[in-house]
C-alpha positions in Angstrom: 35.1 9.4 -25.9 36.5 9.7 -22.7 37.0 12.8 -20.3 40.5 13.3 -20.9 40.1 13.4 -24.2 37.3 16.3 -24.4 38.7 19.7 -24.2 39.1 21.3 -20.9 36.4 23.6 -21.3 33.7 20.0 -21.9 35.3 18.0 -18.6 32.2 18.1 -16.4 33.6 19.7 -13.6 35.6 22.3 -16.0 32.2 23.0 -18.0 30.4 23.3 -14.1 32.4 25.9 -12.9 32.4 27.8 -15.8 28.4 27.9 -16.9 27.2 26.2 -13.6 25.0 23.3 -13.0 22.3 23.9 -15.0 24.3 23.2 -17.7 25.2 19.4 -17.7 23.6 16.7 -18.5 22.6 14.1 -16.3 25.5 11.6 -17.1 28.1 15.0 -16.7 26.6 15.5 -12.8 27.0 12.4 -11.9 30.5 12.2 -13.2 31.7 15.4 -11.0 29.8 13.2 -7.9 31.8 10.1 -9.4 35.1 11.7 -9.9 37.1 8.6 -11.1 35.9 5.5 -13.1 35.7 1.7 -12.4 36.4 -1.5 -15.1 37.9 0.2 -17.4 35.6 3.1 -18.0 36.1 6.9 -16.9 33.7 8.7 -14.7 31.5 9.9 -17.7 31.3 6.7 -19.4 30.3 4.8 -15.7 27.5 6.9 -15.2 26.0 6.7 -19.0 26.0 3.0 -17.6 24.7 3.4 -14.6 21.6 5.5 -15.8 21.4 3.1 -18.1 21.1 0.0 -16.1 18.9 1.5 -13.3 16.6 3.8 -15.8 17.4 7.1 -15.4 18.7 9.8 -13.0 15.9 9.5 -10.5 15.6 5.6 -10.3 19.3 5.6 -9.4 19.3 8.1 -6.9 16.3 7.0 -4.9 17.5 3.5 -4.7 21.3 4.5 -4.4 22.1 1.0 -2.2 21.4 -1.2 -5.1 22.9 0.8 -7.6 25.2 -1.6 -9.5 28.5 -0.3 -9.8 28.8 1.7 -7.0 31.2 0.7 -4.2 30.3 1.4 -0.4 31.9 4.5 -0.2 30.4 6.0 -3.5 26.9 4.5 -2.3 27.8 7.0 0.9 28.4 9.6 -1.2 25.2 9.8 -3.2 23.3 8.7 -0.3 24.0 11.7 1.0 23.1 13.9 -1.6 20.0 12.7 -2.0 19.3 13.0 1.6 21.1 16.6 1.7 18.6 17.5 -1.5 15.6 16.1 0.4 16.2 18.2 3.7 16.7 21.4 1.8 13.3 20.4 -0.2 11.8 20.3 3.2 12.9 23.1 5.1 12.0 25.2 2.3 8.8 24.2 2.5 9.0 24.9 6.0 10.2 28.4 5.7 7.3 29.5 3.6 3.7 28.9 2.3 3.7 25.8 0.2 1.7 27.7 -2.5 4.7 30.1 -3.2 6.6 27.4 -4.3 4.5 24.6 -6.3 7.7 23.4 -8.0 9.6 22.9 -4.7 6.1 20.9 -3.8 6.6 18.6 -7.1 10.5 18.3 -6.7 9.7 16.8 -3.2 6.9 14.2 -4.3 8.9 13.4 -6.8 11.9 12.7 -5.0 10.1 10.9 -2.2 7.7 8.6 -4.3 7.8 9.0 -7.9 10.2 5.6 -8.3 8.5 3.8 -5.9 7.4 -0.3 -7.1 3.7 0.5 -5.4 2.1 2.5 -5.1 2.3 5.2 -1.9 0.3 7.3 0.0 2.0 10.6 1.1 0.0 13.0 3.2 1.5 16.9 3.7 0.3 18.8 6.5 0.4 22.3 6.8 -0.2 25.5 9.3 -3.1 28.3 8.7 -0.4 29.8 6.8 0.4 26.9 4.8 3.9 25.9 5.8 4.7 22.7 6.5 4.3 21.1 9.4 5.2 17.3 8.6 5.3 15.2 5.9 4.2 11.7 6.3 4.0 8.2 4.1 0.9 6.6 5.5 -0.1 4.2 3.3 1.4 1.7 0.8 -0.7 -0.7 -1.6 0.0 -2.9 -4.4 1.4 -2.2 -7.9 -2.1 -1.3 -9.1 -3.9 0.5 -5.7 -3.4 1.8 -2.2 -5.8 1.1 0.8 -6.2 4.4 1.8 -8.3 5.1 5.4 -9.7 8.3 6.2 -9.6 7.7 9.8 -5.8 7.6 10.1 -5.6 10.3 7.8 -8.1 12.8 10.5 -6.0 11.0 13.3 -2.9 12.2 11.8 -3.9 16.0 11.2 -5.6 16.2 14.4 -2.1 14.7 15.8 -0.2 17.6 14.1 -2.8 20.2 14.6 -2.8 21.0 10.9 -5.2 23.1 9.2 -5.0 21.7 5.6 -3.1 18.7 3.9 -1.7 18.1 0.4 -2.1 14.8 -0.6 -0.2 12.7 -3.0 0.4 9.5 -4.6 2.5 7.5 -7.1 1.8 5.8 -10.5 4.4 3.3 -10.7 2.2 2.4 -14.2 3.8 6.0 -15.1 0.6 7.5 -16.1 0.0 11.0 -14.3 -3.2 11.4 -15.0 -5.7 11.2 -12.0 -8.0 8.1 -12.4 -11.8 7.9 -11.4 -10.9 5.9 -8.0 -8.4 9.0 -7.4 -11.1 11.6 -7.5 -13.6 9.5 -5.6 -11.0 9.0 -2.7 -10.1 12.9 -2.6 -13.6 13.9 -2.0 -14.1 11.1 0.4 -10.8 12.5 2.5 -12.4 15.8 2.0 -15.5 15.0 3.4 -13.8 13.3 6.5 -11.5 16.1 7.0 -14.1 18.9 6.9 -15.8 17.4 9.8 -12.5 18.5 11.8 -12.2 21.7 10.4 -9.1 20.4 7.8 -8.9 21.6 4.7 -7.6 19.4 1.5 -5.6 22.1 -0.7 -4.7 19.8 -3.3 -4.1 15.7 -4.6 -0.9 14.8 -6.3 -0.6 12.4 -8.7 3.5 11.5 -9.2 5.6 10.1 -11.7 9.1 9.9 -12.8 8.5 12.5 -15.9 5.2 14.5 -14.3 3.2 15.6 -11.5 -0.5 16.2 -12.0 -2.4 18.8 -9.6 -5.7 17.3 -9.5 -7.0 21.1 -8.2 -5.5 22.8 -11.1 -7.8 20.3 -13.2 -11.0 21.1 -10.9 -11.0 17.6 -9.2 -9.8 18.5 -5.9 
């Protein structure tokens, strides 16, 4: 079924206005981004196709510059609101203690790392108060592990003055659940931090679908 022949009130952009953007589907959001169609098929039916192809919502929007489909200018276009999304993720951390919002936390990682092909090391570093100071990729590893160094990681939040980090890091496998090297490397970095007075808050383990707080599970 195409758009123009669903009733006004089930266009995408009709049905955003009128219940907001909570209230469409993936394929429907990217259809208002998309606005017009390509080879024959309207917006709604080109972005079931491309969420299809790339494997989902997330995939396609971190990777936006090989999205099939997608001309230059619509590359721009969602380019840009990924990057818009990412900034605002960011400077709401910023404005307030990281703690008082854990979902804005797991939005970020997952934005930043959760498609990723290897796996990636993301350190946060934060203030006494626990806003954010910088966010950083340090490492990157193979499909399977990261070579993670503590030094770097002391050099780092020495470099930023920080008083705790988050740490974080991608499953491409797609399994959120911390593994044994996981835990062993946290209280390592824990260890090497504490000798500078840093605190670890918490370890992240990302996916597409999930983000594991290796604290809430008593491993951090």
């Amino acid at each position: 079924m195409s758009i123009k022949s669903l009733p006004p009130e089930l266009r995408p952009r009709e049905k955003l206005l009128r219940l907001g953007p909570r209230s469409l589907a993936d394929a429907e959001l990217l259809a208002v981004l998309l606005r017009t169609g390509h080879g024959g098929q309207d917006a709604l039916g080109l972005s079931h196709a491309l969420l299809q192809r790339s494997g989902g919502l997330g995939a396609l929007l971190r990777d936006v510059p090989r999205s099939p489909g997608l001309g230059p200018a619509r590359r721009a276009e969602l380019g840009a609101v990924v990057e818009l999304a990412r900034r605002s993720l960011v400077q709401s951390l910023a404005d307030r203690s990281v703690f008082d919002s854990p979902e804005r936390v797991r939005e970020y990682l997952q934005l930043e790392i959760a498609h990723r092909e290897q796996e990636v090391f993301m350190v946060l570093f934060v203030d006494a108060q626990h806003q954010l100071l910088a966010a950083e990729e340090l490492f990157r590893g193979t499909l399977s592990q990261t070579s993670v160094y503590p030094r770097e990681v002391v050099k780092r939040a020495l470099a930023h003055n920080a008083a705790a980090v988050v740490l974080a890091h991608n499953h491409p496998s797609g399994c959120a659940e911390p593994s044994r090297a996981d835990t062993h490397l946290t209280q390592v970095l824990r260890s090497a931090l504490a000798l500078v007075d840093v605190q670890v808050l918490d370890h992240f383990v990302v996916t597409s679908s999930a983000v594991t707080s290796m604290a809430e599970r008593g491993l951090a």
